[in-house]
C-alpha positions as CSV (number, residue, x, y, z in Angstrom):
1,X,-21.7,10.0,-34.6
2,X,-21.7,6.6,-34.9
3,X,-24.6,4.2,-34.4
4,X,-22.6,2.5,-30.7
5,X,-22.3,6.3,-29.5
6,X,-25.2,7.4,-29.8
7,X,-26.6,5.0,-28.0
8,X,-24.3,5.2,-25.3
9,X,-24.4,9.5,-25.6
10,X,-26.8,10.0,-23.0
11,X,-25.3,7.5,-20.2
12,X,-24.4,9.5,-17.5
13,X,-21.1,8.2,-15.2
14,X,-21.2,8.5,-11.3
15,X,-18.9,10.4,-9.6
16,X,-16.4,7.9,-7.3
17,X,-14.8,8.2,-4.0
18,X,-11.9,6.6,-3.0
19,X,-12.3,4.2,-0.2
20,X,-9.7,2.4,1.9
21,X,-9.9,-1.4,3.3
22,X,-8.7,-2.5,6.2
23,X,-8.0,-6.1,6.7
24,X,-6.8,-7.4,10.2
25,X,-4.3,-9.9,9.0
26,X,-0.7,-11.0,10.4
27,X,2.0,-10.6,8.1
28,X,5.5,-12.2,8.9
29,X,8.6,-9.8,9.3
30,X,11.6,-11.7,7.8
31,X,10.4,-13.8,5.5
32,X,13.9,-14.9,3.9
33,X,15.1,-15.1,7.8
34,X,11.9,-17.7,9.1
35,X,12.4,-19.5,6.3
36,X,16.1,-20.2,6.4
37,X,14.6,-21.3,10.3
38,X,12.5,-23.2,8.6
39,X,15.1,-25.1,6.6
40,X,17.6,-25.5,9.2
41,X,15.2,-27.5,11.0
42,X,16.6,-31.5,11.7
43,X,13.9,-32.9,9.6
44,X,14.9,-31.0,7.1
45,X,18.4,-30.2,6.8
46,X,19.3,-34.1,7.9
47,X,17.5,-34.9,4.1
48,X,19.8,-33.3,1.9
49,X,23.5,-34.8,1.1
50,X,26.3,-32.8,-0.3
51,X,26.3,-33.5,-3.7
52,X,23.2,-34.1,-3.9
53,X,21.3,-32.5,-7.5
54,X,18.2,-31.1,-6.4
55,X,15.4,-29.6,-8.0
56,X,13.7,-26.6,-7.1
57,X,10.3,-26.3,-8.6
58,X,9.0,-22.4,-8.7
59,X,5.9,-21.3,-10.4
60,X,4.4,-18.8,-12.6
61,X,2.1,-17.0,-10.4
62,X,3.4,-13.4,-8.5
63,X,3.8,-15.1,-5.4
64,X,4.7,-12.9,-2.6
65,X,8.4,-12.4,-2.1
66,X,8.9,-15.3,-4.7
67,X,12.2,-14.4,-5.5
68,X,13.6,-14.2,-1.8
69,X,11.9,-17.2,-1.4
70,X,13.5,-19.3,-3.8
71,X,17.1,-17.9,-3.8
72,X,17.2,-18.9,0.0
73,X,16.2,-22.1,-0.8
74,X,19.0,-22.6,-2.9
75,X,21.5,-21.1,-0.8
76,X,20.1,-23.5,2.2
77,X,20.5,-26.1,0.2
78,X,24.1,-25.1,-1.3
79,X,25.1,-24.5,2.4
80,X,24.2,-28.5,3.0
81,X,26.5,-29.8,0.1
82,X,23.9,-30.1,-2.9
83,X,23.6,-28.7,-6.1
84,X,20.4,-27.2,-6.5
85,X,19.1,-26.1,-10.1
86,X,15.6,-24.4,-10.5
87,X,13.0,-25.5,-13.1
88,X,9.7,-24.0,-13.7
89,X,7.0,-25.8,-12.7
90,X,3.8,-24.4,-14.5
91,X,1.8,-26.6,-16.4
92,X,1.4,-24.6,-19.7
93,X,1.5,-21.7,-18.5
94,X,4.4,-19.6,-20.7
95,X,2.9,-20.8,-24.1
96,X,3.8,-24.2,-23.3
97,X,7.9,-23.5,-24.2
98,X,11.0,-23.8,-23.0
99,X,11.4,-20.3,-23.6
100,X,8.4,-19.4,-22.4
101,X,8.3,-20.6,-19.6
102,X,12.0,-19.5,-18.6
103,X,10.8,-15.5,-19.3
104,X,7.6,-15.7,-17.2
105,X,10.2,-16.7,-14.0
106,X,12.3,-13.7,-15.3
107,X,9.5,-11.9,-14.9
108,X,8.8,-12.7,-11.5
109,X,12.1,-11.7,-10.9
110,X,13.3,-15.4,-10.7
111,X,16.8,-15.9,-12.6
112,X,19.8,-17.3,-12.8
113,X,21.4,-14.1,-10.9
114,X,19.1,-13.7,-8.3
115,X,18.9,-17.0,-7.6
116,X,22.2,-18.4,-8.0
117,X,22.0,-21.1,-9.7
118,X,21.0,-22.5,-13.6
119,X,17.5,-22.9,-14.4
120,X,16.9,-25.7,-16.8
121,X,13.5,-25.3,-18.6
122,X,11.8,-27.8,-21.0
123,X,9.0,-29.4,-21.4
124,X,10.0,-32.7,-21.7
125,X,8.5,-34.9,-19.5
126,X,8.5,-38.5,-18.4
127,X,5.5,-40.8,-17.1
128,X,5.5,-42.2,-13.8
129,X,2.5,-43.7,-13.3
130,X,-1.1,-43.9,-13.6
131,X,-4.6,-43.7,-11.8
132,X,-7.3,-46.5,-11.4
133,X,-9.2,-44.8,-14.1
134,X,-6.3,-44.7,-16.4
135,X,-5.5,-41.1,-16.3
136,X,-1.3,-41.1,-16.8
137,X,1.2,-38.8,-14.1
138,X,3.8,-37.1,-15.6
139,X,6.7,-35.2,-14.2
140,X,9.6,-32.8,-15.8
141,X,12.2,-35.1,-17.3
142,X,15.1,-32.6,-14.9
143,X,13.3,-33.2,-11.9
144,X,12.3,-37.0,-12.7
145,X,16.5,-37.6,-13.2
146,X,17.2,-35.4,-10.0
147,X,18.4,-36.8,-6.5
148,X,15.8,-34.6,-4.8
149,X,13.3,-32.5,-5.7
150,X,11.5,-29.3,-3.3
151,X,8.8,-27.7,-4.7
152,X,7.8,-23.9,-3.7
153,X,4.4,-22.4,-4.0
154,X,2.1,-20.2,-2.4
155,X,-1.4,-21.8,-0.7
156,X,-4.2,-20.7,-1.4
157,X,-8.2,-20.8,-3.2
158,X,-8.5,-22.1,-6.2
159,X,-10.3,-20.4,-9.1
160,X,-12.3,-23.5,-10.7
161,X,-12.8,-26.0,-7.7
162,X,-13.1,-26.9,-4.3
163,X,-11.7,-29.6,-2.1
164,X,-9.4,-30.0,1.0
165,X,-6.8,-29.4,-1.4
166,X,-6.6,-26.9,-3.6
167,X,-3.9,-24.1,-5.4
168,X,-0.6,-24.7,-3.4
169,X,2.2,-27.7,-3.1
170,X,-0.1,-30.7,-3.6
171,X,-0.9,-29.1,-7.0
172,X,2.4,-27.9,-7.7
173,X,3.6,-31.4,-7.6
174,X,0.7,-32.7,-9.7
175,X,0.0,-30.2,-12.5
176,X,3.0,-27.5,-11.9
177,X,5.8,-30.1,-12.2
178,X,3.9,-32.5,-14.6
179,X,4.4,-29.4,-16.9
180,X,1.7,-29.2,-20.2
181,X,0.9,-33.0,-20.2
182,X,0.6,-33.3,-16.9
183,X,-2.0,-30.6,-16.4
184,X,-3.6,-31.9,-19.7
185,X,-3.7,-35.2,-17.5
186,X,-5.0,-33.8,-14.3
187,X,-7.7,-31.8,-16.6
188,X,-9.0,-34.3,-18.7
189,X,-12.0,-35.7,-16.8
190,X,-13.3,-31.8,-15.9
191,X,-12.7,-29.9,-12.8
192,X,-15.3,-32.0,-11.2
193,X,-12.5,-34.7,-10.4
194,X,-10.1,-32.1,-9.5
195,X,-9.9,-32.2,-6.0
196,X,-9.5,-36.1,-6.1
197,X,-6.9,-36.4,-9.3
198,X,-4.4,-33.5,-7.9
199,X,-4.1,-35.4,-4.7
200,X,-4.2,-39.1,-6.1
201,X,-1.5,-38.0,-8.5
202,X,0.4,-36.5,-5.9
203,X,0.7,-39.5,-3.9
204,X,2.0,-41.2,-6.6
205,X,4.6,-38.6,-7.1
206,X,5.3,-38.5,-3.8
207,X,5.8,-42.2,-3.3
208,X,8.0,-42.9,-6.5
209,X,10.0,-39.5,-6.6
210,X,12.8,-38.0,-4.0
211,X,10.6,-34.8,-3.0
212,X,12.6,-34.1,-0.2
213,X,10.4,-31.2,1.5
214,X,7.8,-28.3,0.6
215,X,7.8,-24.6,0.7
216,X,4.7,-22.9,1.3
217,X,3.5,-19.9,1.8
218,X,0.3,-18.0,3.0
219,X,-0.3,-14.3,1.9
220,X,-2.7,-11.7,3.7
221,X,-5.1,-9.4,2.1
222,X,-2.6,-7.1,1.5
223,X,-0.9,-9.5,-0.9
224,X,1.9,-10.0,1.8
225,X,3.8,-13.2,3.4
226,X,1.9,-14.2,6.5
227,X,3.3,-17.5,6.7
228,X,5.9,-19.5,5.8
229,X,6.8,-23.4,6.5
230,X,9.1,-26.3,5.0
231,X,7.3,-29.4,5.6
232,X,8.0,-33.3,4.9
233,X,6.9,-35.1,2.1
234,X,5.1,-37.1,4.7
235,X,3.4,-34.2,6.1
236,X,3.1,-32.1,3.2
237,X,-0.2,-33.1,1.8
238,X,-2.3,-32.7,5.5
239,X,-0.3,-29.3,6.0
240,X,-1.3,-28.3,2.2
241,X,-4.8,-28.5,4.1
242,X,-4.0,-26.6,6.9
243,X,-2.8,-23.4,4.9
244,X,-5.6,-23.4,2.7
245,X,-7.9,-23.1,5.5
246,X,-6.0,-20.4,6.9
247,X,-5.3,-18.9,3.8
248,X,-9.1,-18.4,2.8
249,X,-9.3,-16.9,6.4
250,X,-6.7,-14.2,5.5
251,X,-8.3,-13.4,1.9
252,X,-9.4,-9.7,0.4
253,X,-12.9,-9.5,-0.5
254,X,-15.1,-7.0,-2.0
255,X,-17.3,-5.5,1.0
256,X,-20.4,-5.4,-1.7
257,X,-22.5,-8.3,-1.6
258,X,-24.5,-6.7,-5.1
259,X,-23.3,-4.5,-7.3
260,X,-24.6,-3.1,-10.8
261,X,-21.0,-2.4,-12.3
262,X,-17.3,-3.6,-11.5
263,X,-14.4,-1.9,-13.4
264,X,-11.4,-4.3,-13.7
265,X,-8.2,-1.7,-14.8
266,X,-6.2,-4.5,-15.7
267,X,-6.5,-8.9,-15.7
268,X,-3.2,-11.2,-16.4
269,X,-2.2,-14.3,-15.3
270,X,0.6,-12.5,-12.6
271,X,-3.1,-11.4,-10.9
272,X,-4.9,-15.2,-11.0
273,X,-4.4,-18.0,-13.0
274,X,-8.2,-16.8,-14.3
275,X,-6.8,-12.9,-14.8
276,X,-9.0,-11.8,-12.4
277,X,-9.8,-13.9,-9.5
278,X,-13.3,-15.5,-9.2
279,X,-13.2,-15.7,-5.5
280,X,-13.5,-11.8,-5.8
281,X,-15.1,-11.4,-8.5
282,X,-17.8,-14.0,-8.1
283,X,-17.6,-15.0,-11.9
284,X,-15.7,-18.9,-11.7
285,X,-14.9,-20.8,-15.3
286,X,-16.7,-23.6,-14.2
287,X,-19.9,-24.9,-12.1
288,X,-17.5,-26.4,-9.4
289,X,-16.4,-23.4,-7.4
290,X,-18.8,-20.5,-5.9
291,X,-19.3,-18.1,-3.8
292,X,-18.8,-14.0,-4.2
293,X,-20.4,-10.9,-4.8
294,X,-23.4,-10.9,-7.3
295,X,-22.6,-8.7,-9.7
296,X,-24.6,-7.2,-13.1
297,X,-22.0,-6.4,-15.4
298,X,-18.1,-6.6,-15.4
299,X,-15.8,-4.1,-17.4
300,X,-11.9,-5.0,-17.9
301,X,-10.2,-2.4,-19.6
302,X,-6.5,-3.8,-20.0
303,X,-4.1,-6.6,-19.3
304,X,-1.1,-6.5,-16.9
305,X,2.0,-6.4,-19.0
306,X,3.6,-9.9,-17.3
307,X,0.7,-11.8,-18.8
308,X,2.3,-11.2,-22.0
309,X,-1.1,-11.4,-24.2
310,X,-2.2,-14.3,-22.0
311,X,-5.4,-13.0,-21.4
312,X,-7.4,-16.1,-20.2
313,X,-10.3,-14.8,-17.5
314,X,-11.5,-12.0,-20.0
315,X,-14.2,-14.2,-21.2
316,X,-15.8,-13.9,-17.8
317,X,-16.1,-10.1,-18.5
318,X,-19.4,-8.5,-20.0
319,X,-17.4,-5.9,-22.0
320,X,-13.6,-5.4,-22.6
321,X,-11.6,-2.6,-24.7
322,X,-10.2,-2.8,-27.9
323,X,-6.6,-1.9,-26.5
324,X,-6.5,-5.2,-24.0
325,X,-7.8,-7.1,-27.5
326,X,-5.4,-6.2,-29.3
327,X,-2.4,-7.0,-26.9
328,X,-3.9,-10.3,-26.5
329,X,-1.3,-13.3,-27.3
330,X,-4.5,-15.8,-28.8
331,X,-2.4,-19.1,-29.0
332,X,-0.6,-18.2,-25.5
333,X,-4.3,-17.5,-24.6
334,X,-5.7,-21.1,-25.9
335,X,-3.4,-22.9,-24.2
336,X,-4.8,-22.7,-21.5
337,X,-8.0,-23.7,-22.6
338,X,-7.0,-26.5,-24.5
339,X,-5.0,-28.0,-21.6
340,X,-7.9,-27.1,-18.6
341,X,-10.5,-28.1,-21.4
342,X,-12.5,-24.7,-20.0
343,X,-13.7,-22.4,-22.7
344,X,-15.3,-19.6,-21.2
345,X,-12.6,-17.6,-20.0
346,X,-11.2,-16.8,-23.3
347,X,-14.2,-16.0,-25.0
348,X,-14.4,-12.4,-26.3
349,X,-16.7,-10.1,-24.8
350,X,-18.4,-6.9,-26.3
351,X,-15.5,-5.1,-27.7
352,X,-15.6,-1.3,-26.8
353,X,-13.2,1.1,-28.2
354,X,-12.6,2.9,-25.2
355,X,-12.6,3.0,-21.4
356,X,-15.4,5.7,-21.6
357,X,-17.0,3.5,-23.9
358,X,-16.6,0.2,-22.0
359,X,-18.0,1.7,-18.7
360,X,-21.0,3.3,-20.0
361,X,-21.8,-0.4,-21.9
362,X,-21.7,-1.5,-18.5
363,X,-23.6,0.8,-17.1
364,X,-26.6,1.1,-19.6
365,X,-26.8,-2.8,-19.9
366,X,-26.7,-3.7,-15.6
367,X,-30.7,-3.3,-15.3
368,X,-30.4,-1.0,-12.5
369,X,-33.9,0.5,-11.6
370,X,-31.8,4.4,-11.1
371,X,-28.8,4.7,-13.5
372,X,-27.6,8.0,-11.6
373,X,-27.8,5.9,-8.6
374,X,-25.6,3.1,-10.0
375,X,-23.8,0.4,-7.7
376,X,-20.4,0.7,-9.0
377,X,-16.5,-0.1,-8.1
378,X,-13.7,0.2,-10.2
379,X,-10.2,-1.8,-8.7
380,X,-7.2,-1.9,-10.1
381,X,-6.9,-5.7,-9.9
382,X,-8.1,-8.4,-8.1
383,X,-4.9,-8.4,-5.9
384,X,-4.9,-4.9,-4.9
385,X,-8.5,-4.5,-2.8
386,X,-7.0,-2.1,0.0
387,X,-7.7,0.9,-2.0
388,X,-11.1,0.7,-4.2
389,X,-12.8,3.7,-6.0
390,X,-17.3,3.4,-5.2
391,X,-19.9,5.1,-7.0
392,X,-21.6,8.3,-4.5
393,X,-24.8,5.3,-4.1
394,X,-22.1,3.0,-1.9
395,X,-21.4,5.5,0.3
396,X,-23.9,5.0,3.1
397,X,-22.8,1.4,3.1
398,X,-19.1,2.7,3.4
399,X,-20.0,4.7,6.4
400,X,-21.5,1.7,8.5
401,X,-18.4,-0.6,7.7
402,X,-16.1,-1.1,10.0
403,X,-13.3,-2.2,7.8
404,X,-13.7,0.7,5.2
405,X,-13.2,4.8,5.3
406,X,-13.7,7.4,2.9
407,X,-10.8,9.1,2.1
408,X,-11.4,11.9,-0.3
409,X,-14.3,13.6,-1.8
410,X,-16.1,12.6,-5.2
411,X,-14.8,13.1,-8.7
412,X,-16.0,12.4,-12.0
413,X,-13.9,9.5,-13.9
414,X,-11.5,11.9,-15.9
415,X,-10.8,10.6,-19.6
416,X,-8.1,11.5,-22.1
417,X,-8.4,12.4,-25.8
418,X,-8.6,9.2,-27.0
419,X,-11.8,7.7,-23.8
420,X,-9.2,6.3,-21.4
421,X,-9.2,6.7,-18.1
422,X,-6.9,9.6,-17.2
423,X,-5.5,8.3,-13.7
């Protein structure tokens, strides 16, 4: 027995019971049907000219219905006369490639098939401006030559600030289309000046480009379309506003304000540009963003397989495994980091070589008074909050919520040969 087991031999796990959450959220029907609605609208429609090239910006995150939403864009837009090409519009996300960047849409499900049309990706960009304080704008050299450009994204929280503005169009058009220089740009001065550079750079996009309209979208708690709207570049910025408001109304949560242990199955950038989303998990990258659970100790036992090694957000974990280390993509990883200038999500944690392992370093380090009456929850990401698993010490709490029941009885965490969690 090693000297790390045998100090972990005598940590006993809690037995979980599943619990189910119940969020009362709308969610919209016909997505691809409102939004053709949507599109077909005069001040819309009357924008676009046949023959028109248009760009249709699409991101990396796993935006609800993404693909749906993006190939009816194009075919609303092939309907009016233009041609409409697709280029990704995420920053540096993708390792900062071509390449790259062109497989994460493919794995969202986003390609020249479904879609219907070519997707140009590069990197090259071109500068259209620049702030008071110097700070340049960039935007992708396809969209900058385009006759019109509509940007697609999903509204909601973001990870690192706050502001009236945060993850949706307004920063699409800023750091999404401005590709890896243009998110270096936006992040140079800290996310302290977020907030203010996304939208000032926005306006200069806005003003000196052809963005013809938005898409964006609000999702529920159950990760579903509850909205969807095209909006004017003239409007777009104020109705960014308005769907963040509602989208933070609409957002899962853990139903624990303290905890002693969570257990993350799996982070990637396809769950939060952070892996695992702060605003659930109460652990932000930076001192600009807040609010959450407080919770001891955080264990992450694997990444998603469409983060592709990109496994920025473990650093914000107390203890990970040895398989999500060694799946990890390092340079994908420091991208990231060297473009937000924000370290301490890709930071290694304690390194356990197991899930056994990684729980019970979670549990024998989070300074509970009782360890048999531990405060735990394992998820399986910060997405997926509808079903959790809670420790037998939640349970009187589960019984006076209204939005959660019990649904089965408790079981101890079953692991395989090798310490990993069996199911």
């Amino acid at each position: 027995m090693d000297v790390i087991q045998e100090l972990l031999q005598d940590i006993k796990l809690s037995r979980l019971v599943k619990v189910r959450q119940t969020f009362d959220v709308p969610r919209l029907a016909d997505v691809p049907g409102t939004l053709r609605r949507e599109l077909s609208r005069a001040e819309i429609s009357r924008r676009v000219r046949p023959g028109m090239r248009v760009a249709v910006a699409v991101g990396s995150r796993g935006v609800a219905e993404i693909p749906a939403l993006a190939r009816v864009t194009v075919e609303e837009l092939k309907r009016l006369g233009a041609e409409p090409f697709v280029i990704p519009a995420m920053g540096s996300h993708g390792g900062a490639t071509d390449e790259g960047q062109r497989e994460v849409l493919a794995n969202l499900g986003v390609t020249e098939a479904s879609v219907g049309c070519p997707i140009r990706s590069s990197m090259a960009v071109v500068e259209i401006g620049r702030l008071d304080n110097g700070l340049p704008v960039y935007i992708d050299e396809n969209a900058a030559k385009a006759d019109g450009i509509v940007v697609i994204n999903r509204v909601k929280p973001h990870t690192a600030f706050r502001g009236d503005n945060e993850s949706g169009m307004v920063k699409m058009i800023t750091i999404g289309l401005g590709k890896q220089k243009g998110a270096e740009s936006c992040h140079a001065f800290s996310f302290k000046y977020m907030a203010e550079h996304i939208v000032a750079m926005a306006r200069i996009t806005l003003a000196k480009l052809p963005v013809l309209f938005g898409v964006g979208s609000v999702e529920n708690a159950y990760d579903q379309v509850a909205r969807v709207v095209a909006v004017t570049p003239e409007e777009l910025i104020e109705t960014d506003r308005r769907l963040l408001v509602e989208a933070k109304s609409y957002m899962a949560s853990l139903p624990f304000s303290q905890l002693d242990v969570l257990v993350i199955d799996r982070i990637g950038k396809d769950i939060s540009g952070d892996g695992m989303d702060p605003n659930i998990t109460g652990r932000y990258p930076t001192p600009y963003a807040t609010g959450g659970p407080d919770i001891a100790k955080v264990a992450v036992l694997d990444l998603t397989e469409a983060t592709h090694g990109n496994a920025n957000g473990m650093g914000k974990a107390d203890v990970v495994t040895r398989r999500l280390v060694d799946k990890t993509n390092f340079p994908m990883t420091y991208c990231n980091a060297l473009t937000s200038t924000v370290f301490e999500p890709i930071k290694v944690p304690m390194v356990m070589e197991c899930d056994r392992d990684a729980v019970k370093a979670a549990v024998k380090t989070c300074n509970a008074k009782d360890l048999s009456k531990v405060r735990l929850v394992r998820i399986k990401d910060t997405l997926h909050l509808d079903e959790i698993l809670v420790s037998e010490a939640l349970l009187a709490e589960v019984a006076a919520h209204p939005r959660l029941t019990a649904a089965g009885e408790p079981a101890a965490m079953r692991f395989d040969a090798a310490g990993n969690l069996a199911e």
